[in-house]
C-alpha positions as CSV (number, residue, x, y, z in Angstrom):
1,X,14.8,208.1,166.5
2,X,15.5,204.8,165.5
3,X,11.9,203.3,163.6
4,X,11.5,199.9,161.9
5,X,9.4,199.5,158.7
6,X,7.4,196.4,157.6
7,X,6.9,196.4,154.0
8,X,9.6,198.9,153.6
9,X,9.9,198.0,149.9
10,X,6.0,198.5,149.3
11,X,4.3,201.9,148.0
12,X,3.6,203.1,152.3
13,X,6.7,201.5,153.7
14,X,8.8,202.5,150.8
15,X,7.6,206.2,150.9
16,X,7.7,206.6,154.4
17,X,11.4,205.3,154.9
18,X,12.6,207.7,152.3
19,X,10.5,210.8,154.1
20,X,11.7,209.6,157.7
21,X,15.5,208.9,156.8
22,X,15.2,212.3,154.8
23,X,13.8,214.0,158.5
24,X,16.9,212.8,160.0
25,X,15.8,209.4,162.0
26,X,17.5,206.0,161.2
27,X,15.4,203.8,159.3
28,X,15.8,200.0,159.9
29,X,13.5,197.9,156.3
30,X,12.3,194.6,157.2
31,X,13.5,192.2,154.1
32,X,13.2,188.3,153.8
33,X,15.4,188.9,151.1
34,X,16.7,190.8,147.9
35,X,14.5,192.9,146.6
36,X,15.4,193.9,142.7
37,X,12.5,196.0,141.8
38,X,13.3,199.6,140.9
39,X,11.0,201.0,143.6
40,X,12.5,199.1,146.3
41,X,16.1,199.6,145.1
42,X,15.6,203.9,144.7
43,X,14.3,203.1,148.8
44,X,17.0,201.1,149.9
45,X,20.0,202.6,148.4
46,X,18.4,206.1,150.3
47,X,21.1,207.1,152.8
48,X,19.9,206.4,156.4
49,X,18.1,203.6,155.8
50,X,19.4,200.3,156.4
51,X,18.2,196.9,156.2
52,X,17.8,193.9,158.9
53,X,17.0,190.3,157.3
54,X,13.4,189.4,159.4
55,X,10.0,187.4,158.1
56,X,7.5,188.3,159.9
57,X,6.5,185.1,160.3
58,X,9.6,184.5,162.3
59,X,9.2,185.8,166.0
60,X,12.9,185.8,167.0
61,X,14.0,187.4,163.6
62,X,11.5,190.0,164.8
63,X,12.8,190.5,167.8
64,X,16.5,191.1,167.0
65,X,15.0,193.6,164.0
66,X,13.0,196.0,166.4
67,X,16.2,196.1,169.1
68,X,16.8,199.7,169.4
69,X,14.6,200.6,167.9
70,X,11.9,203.5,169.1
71,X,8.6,202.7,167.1
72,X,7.4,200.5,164.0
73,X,5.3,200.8,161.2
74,X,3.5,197.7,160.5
75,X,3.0,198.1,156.6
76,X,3.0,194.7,155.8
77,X,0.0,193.2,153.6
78,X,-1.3,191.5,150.8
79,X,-4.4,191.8,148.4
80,X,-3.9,188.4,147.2
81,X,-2.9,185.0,148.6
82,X,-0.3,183.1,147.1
83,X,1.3,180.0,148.4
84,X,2.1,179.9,152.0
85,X,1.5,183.9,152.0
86,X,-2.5,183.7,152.9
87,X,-4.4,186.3,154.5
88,X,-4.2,184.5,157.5
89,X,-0.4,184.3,157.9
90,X,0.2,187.6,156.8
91,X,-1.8,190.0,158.4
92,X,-3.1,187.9,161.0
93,X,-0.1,185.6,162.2
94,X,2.2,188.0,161.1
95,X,0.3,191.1,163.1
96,X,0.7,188.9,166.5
97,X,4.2,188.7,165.9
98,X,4.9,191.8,165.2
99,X,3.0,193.3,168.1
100,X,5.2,190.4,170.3
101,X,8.3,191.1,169.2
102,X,8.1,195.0,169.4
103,X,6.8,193.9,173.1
104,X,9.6,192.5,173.7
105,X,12.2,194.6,172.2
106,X,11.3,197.2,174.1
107,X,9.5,199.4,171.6
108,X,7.1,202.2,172.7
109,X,4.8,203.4,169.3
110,X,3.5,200.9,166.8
111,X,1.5,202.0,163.6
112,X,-0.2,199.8,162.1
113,X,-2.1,200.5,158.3
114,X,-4.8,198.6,158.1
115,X,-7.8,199.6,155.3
116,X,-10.8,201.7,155.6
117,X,-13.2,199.4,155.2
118,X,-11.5,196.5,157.1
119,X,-14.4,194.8,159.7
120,X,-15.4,191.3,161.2
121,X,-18.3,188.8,159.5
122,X,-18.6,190.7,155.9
123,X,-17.5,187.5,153.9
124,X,-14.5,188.5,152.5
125,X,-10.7,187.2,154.3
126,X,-9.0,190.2,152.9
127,X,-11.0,192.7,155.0
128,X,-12.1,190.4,158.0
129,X,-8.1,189.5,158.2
130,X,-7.3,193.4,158.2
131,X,-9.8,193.9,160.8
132,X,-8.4,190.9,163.3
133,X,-5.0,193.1,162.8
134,X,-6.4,195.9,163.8
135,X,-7.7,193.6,167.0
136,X,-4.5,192.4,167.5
137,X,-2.8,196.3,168.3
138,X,-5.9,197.6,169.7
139,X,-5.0,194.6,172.2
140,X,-1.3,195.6,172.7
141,X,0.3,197.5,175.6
142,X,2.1,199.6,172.9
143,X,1.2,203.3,172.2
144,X,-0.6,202.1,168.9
145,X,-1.9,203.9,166.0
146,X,-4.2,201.7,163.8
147,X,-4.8,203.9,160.3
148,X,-7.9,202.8,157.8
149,X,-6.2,204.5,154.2
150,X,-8.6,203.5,150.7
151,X,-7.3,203.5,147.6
152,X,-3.8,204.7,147.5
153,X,-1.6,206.4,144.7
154,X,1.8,207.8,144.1
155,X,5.3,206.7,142.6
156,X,5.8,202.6,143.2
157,X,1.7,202.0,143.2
158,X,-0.1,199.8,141.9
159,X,-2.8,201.9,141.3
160,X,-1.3,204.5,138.2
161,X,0.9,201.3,137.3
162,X,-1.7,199.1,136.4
163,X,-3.9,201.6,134.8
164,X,-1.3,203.2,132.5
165,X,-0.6,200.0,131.4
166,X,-4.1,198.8,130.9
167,X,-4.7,202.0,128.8
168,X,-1.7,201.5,126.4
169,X,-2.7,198.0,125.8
170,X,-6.1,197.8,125.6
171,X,-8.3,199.1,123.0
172,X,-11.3,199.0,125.2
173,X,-12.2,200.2,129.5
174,X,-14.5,197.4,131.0
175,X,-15.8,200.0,133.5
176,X,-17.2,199.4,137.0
177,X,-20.2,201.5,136.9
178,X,-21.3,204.2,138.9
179,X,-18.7,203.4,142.1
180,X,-17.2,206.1,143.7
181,X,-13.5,206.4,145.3
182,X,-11.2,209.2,146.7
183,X,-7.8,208.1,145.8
184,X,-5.6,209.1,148.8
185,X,-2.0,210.4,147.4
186,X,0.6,208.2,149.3
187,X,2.4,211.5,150.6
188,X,-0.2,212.4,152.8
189,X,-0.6,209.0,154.6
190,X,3.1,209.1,155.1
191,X,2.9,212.3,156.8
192,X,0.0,211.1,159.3
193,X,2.4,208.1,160.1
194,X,5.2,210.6,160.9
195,X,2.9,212.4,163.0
196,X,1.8,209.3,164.7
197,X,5.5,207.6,165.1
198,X,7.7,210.8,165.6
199,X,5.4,213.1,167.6
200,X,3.4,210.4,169.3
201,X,-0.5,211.8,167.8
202,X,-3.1,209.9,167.3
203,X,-2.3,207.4,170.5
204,X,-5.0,204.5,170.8
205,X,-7.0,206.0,168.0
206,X,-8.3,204.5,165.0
207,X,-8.6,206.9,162.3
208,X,-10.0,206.5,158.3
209,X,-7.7,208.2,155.8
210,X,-9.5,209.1,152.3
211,X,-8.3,212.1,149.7
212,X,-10.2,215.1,149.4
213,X,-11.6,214.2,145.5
214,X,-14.3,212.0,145.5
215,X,-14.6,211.2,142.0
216,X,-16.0,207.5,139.9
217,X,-13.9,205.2,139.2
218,X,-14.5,204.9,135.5
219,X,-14.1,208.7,135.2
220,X,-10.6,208.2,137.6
221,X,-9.5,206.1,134.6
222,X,-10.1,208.8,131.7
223,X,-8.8,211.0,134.1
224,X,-5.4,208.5,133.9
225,X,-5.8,208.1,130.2
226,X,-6.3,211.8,129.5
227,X,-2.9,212.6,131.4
228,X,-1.2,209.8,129.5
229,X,-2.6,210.6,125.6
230,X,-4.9,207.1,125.8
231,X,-8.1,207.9,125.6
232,X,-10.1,204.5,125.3
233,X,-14.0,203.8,124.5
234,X,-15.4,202.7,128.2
235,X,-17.8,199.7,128.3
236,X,-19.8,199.3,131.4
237,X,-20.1,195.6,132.4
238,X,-21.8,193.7,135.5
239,X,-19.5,193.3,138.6
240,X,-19.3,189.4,138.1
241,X,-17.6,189.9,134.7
242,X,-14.5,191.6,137.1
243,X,-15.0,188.8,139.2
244,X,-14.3,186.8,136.6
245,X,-11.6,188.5,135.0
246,X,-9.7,189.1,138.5
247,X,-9.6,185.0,139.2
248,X,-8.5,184.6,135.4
249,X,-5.5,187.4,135.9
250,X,-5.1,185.7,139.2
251,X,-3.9,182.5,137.2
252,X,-2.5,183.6,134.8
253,X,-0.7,186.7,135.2
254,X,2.7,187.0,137.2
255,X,1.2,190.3,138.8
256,X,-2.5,190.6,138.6
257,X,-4.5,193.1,136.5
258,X,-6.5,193.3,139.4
259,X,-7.4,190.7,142.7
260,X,-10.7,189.8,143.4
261,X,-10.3,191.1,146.7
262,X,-10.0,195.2,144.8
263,X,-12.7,193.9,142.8
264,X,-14.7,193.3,145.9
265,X,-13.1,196.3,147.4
266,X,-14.2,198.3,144.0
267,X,-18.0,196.6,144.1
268,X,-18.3,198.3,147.9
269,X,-16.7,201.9,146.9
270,X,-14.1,203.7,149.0
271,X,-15.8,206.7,150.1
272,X,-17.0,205.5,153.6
273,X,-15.1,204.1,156.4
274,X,-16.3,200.9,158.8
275,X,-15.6,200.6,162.6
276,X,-12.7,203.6,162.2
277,X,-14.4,206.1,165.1
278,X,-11.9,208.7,165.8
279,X,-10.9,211.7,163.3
280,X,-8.5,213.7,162.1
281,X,-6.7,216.7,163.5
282,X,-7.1,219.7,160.2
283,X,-3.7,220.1,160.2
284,X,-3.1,216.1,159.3
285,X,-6.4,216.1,157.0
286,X,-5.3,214.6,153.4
287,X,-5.5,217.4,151.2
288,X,-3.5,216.5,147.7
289,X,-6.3,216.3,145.0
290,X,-6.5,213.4,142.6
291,X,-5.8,215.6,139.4
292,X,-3.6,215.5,136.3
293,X,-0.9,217.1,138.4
294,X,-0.7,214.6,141.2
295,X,-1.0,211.7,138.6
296,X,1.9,212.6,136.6
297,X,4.2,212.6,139.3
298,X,3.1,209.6,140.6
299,X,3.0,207.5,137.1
300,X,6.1,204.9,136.7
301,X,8.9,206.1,134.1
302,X,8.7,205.0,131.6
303,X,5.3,204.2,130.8
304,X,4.8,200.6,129.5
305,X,2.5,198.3,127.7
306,X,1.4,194.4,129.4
307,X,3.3,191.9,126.9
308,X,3.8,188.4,127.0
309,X,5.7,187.9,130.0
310,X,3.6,189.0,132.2
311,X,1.7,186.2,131.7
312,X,2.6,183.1,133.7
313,X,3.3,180.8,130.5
314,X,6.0,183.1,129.2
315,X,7.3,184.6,131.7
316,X,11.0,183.9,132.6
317,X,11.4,181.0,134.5
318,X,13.8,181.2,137.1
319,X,13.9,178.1,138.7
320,X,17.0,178.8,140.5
321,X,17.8,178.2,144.2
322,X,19.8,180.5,146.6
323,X,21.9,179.8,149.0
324,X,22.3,182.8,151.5
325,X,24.6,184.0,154.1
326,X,24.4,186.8,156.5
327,X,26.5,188.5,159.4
328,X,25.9,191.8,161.4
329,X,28.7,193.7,163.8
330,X,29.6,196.9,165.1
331,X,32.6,198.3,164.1
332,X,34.3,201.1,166.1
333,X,35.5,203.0,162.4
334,X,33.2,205.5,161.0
335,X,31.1,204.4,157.9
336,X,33.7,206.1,155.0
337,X,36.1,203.6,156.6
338,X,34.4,200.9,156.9
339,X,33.2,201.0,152.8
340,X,36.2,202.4,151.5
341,X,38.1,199.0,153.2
342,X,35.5,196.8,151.2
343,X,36.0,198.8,148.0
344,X,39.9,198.0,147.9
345,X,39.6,194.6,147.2
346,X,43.5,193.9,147.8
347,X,42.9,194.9,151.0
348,X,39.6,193.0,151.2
349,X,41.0,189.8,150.8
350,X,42.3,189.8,153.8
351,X,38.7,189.5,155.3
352,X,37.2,187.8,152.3
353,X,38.9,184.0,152.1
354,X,36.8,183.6,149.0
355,X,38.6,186.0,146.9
356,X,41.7,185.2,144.7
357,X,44.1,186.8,142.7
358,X,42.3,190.5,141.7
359,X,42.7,190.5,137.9
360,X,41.2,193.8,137.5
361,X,38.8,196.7,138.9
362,X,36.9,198.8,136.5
363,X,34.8,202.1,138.2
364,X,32.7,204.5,136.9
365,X,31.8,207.3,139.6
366,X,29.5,205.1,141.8
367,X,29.2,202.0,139.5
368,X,32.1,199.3,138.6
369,X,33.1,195.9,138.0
370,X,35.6,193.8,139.7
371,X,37.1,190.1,138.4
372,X,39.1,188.0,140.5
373,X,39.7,184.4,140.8
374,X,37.9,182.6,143.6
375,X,38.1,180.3,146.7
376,X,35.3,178.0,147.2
377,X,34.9,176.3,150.2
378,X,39.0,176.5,150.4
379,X,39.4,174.9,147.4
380,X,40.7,176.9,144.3
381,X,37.8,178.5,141.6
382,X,37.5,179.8,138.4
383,X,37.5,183.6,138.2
384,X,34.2,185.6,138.8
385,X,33.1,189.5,137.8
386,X,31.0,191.1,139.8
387,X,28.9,194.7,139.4
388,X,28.9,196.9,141.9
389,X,26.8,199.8,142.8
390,X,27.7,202.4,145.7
391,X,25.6,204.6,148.0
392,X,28.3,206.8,149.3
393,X,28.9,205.6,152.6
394,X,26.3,203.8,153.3
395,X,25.5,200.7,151.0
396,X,27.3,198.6,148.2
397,X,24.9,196.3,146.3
398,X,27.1,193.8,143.6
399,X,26.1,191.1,141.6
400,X,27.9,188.5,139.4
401,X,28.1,189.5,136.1
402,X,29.8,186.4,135.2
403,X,30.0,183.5,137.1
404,X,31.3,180.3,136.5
405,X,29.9,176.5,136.6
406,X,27.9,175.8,139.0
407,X,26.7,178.9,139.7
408,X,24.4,181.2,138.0
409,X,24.6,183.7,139.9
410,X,26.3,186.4,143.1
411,X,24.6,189.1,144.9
412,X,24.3,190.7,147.7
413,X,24.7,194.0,149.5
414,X,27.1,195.5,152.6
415,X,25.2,198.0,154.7
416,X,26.3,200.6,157.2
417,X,25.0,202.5,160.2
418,X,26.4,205.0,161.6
419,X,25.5,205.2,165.3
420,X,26.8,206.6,168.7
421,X,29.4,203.8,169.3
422,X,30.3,203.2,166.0
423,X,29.1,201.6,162.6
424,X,26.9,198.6,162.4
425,X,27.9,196.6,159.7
426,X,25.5,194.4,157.6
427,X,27.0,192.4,155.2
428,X,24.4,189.4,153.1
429,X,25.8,187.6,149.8
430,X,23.9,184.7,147.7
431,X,25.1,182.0,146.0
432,X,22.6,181.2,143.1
433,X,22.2,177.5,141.3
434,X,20.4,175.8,138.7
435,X,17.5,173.6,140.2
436,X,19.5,170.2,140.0
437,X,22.9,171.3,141.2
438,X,21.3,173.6,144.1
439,X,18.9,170.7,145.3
440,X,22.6,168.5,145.0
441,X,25.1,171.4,146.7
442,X,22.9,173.3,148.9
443,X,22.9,170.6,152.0
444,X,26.5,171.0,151.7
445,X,27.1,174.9,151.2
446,X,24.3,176.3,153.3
447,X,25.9,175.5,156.6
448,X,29.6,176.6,155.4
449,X,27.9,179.6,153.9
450,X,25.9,180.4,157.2
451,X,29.2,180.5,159.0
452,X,31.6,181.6,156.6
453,X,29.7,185.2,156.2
454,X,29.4,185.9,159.4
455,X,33.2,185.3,160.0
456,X,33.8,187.6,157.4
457,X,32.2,190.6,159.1
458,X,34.3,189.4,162.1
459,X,37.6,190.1,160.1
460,X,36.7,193.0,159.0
461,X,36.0,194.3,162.9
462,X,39.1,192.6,163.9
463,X,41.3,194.0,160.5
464,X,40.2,198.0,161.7
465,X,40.3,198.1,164.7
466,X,43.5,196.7,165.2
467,X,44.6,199.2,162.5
468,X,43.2,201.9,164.7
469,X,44.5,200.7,168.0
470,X,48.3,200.7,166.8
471,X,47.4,204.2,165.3
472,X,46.2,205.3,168.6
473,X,49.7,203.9,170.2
């Protein structure tokens, strides 16, 4: 089967592309752009998962993403608005299109995960926005799946992340009381998903997910600290100190502590489900225990402490502005082909009017650099080295490891996906600026750029397949 997965960089989505690719179906992630954070690169560079440029507030870029495809996962979400990213365009605005554009592409099964205690009229827009997702598919003529998971864990969390380091920075636990949880491992809502997507179970059903441990949250945290060699003195505090504390990491942390929607989620405890009335088959039942064996292997490696730069103020500032281009074709070569054409970069040139004279190529197994001298816009440039990192077969991520003025940066990534008529080929670089120069240049490269990329996966179709058409003479 061919499934799409929103979110497919995020703890669900992440986990369940690896488990589906790894059960033989070809994954298609859902990405507005580069995502650079170890979790999301161990999921992409996973061989049979490839990834399709779509924002799901973008109907059209939906649509084109879910052709082909069989099902999707709809793990898309938030716990805390930012920007233009609100509750509301996210999992509401977001859900609708979603839902329209599997509609339209011809999709059959859509899961969505929603959260157990997601319901209408409760006063909080993180669980009445889940719960007017949940609306929205219930609404659909898809074969929908809504699930209602708590509190997750496993590698990529949030969870074990933010506690580990909380314990190895902190002297002191502000605890939450007597508030019970059972901590679902990620594992087993990934294999209710498969269930749901592959095998088509749970159709039209609405089902709460929890673990089988139902344990309080402040002793969930020794637990953590007991595994990890931190054991800290716990000091019970009202619910309105979190509060507090949640809007002051919201401000000034680049990735909350905690969001005052999980300490509103927290205040309520996860043991009970709202408005989720159908069950559970046994065999599909959660049944990996929140214990020092499941939270070592989902704790990050290596462990680390909260430091300065995780705070807003001292955080690096990036202040840079892309400019992206992206083109998609299939090629009648098979995938080792296709990849080992890109990787001979005399050859490449023929495809790729930006590259110059090759001045070397350095590789080491899977990894390697490359420098050349550049074309830009047709006009003659200063050499550039790029990085390079291979799946075999399947994806090359690079990056510029040194550019030249203007730029202050190169990446991208070429994709490829095997199918019955061939490979399909997805090939997305960036061109990265200062602020000033990219507010000056971008007017002008954007649209070469957004033509330029594409033409380049042209060549390449045009380059082998002629090659194999005279060999076939």
């Amino acid at each position: 089967m061919r499934i799409a997965v929103t979110g497919g960089t995020g703890l669900v989505g992440g986990h369940l592309s690896v488990a589906l690719s790894a059960a033989g179906h070809d994954v298609v992630v859902l990405s507005r752009g580069i995502d650079k954070r170890p979790w999301a690169r161990e999921v992409l560079s996973t061989k049979g998962i490839s990834v399709r440029s779509a924002d799901i507030g973008d109907l059209e870029s939906l649509k084109r993403a879910f052709e082909g495809c069989e099902a999707v996962a709809h793990c898309a979400g938030i716990n805390r608005e930012l920007g233009a990213s609100t509750y509301e365009s996210v999992h509401v605005a977001g859900t609708s299109n979603v839902v329209k554009a599997a509609e339209r592409a011809g999709v059959d099964r859509l899961a969505l995960v929603s959260f157990l205690r997601a319901r209408p009229d409760c006063g909080s827009p993180y669980h009445e926005s889940k719960w007017a997702a949940e609306e929205i598919v219930r609404a659909s003529d898809l074969e929908w799946t809504v699930l209602k998971p708590g509190m997750m864990f496993g590698r990529g969390d949030h969870m074990l992340d933010h506690l580990s380091r909380a314990l190895l920075t902190f002297p002191v636990y502000l605890g939450v009381g007597d508030r019970k949880v059972r901590p679902l491992a990620v594992d087993d809502a990934v294999r209710i998903l498969v269930a749901s997507l592959v095998h088509g179970s749970l159709m039209r059903k609405t089902v709460p997910v929890m673990g089988p441990t139902e344990i309080g949250f402040d002793d969930a945290v020794r637990l953590v600290g007991r595994v990890i060699g931190k054991r800290r003195r716990t000091l019970r505090v009202p619910i309105a100190v979190h509060y507090l504390l949640a809007r002051l990491a919201e401000e000034l942390m680049t990735v909350p502590l905690v969001a005052t929607a999980q300490v509103r989620i927290l205040e309520e405890e996860l043991v009970e489900p709202t408005m989720a009335p159908d069950k559970l088959s046994a065999e599909l039942t959660p049944s990996t225990p929140f214990d020092e064996a499941s939270i070592l292997a989902g704790l990050p490696s290596p462990l680390q402490r909260f430091g300065l730069r995780d705070l807003r103020p001292f955080a690096k500032k990036t202040r840079r502005i892309s400019v992206c281009g992206e083109g998609s074709t299939l090629i009648r070569r098979d995938p080792r082909e296709v990849m080992e054409f890109v990787l001979d970069v005399e050859r490449y040139r023929q495809a790729d009017h930006k590259i110059g004279r090759v001045h070397w190529i350095r590789g080491d197994g899977n990894t390697g650099e490359v420098r050349h001298g550049g074309r830009f816009m047709g006009i003659p440039a200063p050499a550039v080295t790029l990085g390079f990192e291979l799946t075999p077969f399947s994806r090359l991520d690079f990056k510029g490891v040194s550019t030249p003025w203007p730029l202050r940066g190169f990446d991208g990534f070429f994709s490829c996906e095997k199918t019955m008529e061939g490979t399909r080929v997805t090939h997305r670089e960036c061109l990265i600026f200062g602020p000033v120069m990219g507010r000056i240049l971008k007017p002008l490269i954007a649209p070469w750029l957004s033509g330029d990329t594409p033409a380049e996966v042209k060549r390449i179709k045009s380059i082998l397949e002629g090659e194999a058409d005279r060999s076939s003479r």
